[in-house]
C-alpha positions in Angstrom: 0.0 0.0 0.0 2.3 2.3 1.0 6.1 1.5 -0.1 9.1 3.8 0.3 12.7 2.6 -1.5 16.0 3.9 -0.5 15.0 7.2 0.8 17.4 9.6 1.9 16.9 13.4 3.3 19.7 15.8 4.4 19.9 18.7 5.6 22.6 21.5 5.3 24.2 19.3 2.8 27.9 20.4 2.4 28.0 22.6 5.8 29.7 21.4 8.9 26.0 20.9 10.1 25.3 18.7 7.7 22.6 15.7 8.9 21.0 12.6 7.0 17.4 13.0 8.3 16.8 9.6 6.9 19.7 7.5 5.6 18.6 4.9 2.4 15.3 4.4 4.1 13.1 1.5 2.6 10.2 0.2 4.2 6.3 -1.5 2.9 3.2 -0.8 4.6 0.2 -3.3 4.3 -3.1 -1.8 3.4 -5.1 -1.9 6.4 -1.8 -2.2 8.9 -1.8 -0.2 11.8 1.9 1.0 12.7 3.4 2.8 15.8 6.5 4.4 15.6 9.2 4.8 18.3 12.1 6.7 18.0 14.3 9.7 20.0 14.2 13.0 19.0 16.3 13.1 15.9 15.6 9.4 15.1 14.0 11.0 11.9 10.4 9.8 12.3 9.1 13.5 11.9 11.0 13.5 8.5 9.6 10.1 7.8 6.1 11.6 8.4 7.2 14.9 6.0 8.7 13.1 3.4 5.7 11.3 3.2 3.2 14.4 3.4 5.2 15.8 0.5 7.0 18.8 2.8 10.3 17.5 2.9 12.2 17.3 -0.1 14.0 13.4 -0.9 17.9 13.5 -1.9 16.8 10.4 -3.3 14.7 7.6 -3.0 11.4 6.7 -4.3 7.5 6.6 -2.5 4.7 4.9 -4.0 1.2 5.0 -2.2 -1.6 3.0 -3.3 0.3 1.7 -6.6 0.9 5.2 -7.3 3.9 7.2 -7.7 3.6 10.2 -5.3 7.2 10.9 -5.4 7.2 14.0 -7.1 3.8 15.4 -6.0 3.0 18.4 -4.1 1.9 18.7 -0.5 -1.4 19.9 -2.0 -2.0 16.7 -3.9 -1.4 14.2 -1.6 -3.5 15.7 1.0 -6.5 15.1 -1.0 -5.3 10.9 0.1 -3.1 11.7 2.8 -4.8 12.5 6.2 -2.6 14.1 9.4 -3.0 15.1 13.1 -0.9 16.7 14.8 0.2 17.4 18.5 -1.5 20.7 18.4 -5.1 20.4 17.8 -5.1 23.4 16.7 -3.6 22.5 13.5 -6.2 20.2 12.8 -9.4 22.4 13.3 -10.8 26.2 12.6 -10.6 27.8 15.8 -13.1 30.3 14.9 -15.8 27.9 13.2 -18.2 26.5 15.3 -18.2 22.4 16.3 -20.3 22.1 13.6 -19.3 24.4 10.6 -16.0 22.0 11.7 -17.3 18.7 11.2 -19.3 20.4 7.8 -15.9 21.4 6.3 -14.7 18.5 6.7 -17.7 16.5 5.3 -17.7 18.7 2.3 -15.8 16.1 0.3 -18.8 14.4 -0.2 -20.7 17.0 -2.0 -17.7 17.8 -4.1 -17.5 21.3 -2.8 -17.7 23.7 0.2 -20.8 23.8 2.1 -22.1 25.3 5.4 -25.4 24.5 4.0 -26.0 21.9 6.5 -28.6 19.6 6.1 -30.9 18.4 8.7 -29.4 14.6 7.5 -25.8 16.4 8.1 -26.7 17.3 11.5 -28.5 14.4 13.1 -25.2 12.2 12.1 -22.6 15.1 13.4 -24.7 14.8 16.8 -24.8 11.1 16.5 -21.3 10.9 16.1 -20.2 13.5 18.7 -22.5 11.6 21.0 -19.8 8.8 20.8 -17.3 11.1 22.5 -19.6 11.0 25.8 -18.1 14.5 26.1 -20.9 16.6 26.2 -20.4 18.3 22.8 -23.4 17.4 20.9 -25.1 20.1 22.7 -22.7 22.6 22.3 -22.5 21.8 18.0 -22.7 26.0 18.0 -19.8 27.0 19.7 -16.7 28.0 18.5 -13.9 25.1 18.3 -11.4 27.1 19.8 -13.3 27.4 22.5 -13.0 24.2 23.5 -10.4 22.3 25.7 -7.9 20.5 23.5 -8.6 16.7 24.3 -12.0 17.8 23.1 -10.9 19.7 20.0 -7.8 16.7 19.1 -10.9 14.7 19.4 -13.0 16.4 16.9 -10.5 16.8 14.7 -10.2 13.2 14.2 -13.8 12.6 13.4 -13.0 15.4 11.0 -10.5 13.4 9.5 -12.5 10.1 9.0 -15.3 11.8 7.9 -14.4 11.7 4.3 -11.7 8.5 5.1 -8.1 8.7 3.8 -6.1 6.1 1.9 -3.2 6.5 4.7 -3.6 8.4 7.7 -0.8 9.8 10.0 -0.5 10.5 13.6 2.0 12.9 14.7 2.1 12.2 18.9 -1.7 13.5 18.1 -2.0 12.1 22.1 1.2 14.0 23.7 -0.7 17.1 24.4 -3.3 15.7 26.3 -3.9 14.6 29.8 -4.0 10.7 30.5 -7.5 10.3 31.0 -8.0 12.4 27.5 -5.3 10.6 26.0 -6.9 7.1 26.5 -10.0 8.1 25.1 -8.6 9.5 22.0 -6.8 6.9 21.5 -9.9 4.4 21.8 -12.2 6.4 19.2 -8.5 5.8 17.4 -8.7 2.2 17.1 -12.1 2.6 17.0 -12.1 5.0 13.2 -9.0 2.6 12.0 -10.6 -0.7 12.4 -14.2 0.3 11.2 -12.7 2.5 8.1 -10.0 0.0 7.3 -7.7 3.0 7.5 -3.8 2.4 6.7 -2.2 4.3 9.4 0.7 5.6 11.3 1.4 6.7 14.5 4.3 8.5 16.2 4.4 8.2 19.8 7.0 8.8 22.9 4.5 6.6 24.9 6.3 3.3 24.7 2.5 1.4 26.4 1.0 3.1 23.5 3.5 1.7 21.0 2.8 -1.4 22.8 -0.7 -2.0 23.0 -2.0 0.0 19.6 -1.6 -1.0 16.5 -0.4 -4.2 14.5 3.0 -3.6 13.7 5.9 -1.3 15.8 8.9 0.6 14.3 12.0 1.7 16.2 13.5 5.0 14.3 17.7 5.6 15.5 19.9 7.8 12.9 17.4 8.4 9.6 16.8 4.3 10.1 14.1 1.5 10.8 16.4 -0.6 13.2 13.5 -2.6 14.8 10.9 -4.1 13.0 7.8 -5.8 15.2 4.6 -7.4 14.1 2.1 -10.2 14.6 3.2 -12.3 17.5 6.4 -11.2 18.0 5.3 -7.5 18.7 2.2 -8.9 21.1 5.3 -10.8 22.9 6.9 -7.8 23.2 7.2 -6.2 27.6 8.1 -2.5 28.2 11.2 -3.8 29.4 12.1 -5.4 26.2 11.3 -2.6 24.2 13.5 -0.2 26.6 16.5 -2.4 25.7 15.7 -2.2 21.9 15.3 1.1 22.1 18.3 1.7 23.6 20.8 0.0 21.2 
């Protein structure tokens, strides 16, 4: 599904601070698959995630999504397949549209334009689905977004973002932001969009339980590299105290 063959990115290339973001990088993602991705700061996986997004130039290398080649694409493009949250949840949402001009924007795709037209059909399924947040916010569909904290606005903007559903969706510590109790239950309606969408996804994380108990297959990033590769019964085998010593070496 997604495939990406001896990619390299560096940075101040030539200059005494010259640094290979990600160092002859190849690696193939099943449709459907579910990966978390480990790694210390530096370890590249934000250029992974860039490179992939289109806003990080390759030195070389090739990236093919879907059977398609995106190499050459612009961020633009591959956005229209490519879905991303971020750690900020303001990144992900309008701060000064309401809950539900949010959600409308974001279901626009399936009219093939930009509506805030909504239909009484449009909002009966935005209040169904916020219901499924048991936070409150189907009665408050008419205020602002930016009004509202942000495990409540991170978790909006991922209904946003399988409201029209992506071919590959990434997951930029879209959790680190938040407070545990939060965090948990994002990253339950998580599992929850991936499974029911059949979403191909990735997820950074610095929460090594996370890495652990989400997703099908786990990725250790060190120096622009994928040194650890964990999946199927080897990754459900895997203890935090085993994974400390992996992601140490």
């Amino acid at each position: 599904m997604l495939e990406l063959n001896n990619c390299s990115v560096i940075f101040n290339e030539g200059s005494t601070l010259e640094k290979k973001a990600l160092d002859g990088l190849s690696v193939h993602i099943k449709p459907g698959e579910f990966v978390t991705i480990l790694g210390s700061n530096g370890a590249g996986k934000s250029t992974f995630f860039n490179v992939i997004s289109g806003k990080a130039p390759l030195k070389n290398g090739k990236i093919i999504l879907d059977g398609q080649d995106i190499t050459s694409q612009k961020p633009h493009q591959r956005s229209k397949i490519i879905g991303r949250l971020y750690q900020d949840p303001s990144q992900g949402t309008a701060p000064h549209l309401t809950v539900e001009e949010n959600l409308a924007l974001a279901n626009s795709g399936n009219r093939g334009k930009l509506s805030f037209a909504i239909r009484k059909q449009e909002r009966e399924k935005f209040r169904d689905l916020l219901k499924e947040l048991d936070m409150g916010l189907e009665e408050r569909m008419g205020t602002p977004i930016g009004l509202l904290s942000g495990g409540q606005r991170q978790s909006i903007a991922l209904m946003m973002a399988v409201l029209n559903p992506p071919k590959l969706m990434l997951l930029d510590e879209h959790t680190a932001a938040l407070d545990p109790k939060t965090a948990k239950k994002v990253l339950e309606l998580t599992n929850k969009y991936i499974r029911s969408e059949k979403i191909t996804a990735l997820m950074i994380t610095h929460n090594m339980r996370d890495a652990l108990e989400n997703g099908d297959r786990l990725l250790i990033f060190q120096d622009g590299k994928i040194t650890h590769d964990f999946s199927g019964e080897e990754k459900k085998r895997l203890q935090l105290k085993d994974l400390i010593e992996y992601y140490d070496v």
